[in-house]
C-alpha positions as CSV (number, residue, x, y, z in Angstrom):
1,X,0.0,0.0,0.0
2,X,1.1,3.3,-0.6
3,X,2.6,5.5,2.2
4,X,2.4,9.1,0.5
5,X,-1.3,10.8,0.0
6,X,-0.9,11.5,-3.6
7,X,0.6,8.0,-4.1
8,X,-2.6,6.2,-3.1
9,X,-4.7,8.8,-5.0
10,X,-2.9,8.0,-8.3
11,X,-3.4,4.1,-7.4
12,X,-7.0,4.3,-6.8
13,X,-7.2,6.3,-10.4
14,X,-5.4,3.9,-12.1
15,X,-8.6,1.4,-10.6
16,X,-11.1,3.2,-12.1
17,X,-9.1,4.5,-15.3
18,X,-8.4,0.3,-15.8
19,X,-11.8,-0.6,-15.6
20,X,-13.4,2.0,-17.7
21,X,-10.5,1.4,-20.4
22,X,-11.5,-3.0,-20.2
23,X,-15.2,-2.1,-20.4
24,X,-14.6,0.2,-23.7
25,X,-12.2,-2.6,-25.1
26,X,-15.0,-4.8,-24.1
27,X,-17.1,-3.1,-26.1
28,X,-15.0,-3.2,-29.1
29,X,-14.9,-7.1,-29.2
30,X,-18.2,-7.9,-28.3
31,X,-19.1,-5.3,-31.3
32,X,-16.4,-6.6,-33.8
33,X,-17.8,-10.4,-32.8
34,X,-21.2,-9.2,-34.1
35,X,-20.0,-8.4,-37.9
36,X,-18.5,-11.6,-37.6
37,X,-21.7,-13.7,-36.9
38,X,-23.3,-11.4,-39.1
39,X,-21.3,-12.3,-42.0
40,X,-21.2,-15.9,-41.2
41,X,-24.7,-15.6,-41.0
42,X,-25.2,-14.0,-44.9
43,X,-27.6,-11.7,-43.4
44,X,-26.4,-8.4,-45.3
45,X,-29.0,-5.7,-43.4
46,X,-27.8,-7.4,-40.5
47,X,-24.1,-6.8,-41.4
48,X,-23.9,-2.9,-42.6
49,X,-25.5,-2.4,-39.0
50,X,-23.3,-4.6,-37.0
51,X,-20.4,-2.9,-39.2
52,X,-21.6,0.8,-38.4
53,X,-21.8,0.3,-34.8
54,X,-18.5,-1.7,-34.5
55,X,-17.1,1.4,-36.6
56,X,-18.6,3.8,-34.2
57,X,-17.5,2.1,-31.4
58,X,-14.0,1.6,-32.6
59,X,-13.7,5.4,-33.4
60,X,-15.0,6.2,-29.8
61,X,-12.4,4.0,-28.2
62,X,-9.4,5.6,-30.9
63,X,-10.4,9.1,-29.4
64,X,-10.7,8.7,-26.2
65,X,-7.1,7.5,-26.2
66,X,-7.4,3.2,-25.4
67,X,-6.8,2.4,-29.2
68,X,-3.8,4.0,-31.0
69,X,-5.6,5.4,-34.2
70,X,-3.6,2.8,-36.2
71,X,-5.0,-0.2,-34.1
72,X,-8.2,1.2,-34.5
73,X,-7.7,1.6,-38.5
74,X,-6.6,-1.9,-38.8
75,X,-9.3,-3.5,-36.5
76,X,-11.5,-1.7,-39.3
77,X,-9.9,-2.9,-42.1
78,X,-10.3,-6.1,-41.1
C-alpha cells in the first residue's frame, strides 16, 4: 500500500481509469464479434448495422485514447 497521500490517489485512479479502459475494449470485441456472426450468418442488413456500430464504437475507443488510431484503422480494415 502506498505511504504518501498522492501515491494512493494516483493508485486508486489507475482502478477506475483500468476498468473503464476493459469495459470500452469490451465493447469493441463484443461489437467486432457481431460483424462476424453477421457475416457468417449472410444476413447483409444485419451486417452494414453490425459494421456501423463496431465502426462507431472503434472510433469512440481511438479518441478517447485506449486504441492508437492505427489499431483502431486496422481492426476496421479487417
Amino acid at each position: 500500500m502506498a505511504n504518501i497521500k498522492s501515491a494512493a490517489k494516483r493508485a486508486q485512479i489507475a482502478k477506475v481509469r483500468t476498468l473503464r479502459n476493459k469495459s470500452a475494449m469490451s465493447r469493441v470485441k463484443t461489437s467486432i464479434k457481431a460483424v462476424e456472426v453477421a457475416v457468417a450468418a449472410n444476413d447483409a442488413e444485419a451486417e452494414k448495422a453490425a459494421l456501423a456500430t463496431a465502426i462507431k464504437t472503434i472510433d469512440k475507443a481511438a479518441s478517447k485514447g485506449i486504441l492508437h488510431k492505427n489499431n483502431a484503422a486496422n481492426k476496421k480494415a479487417k
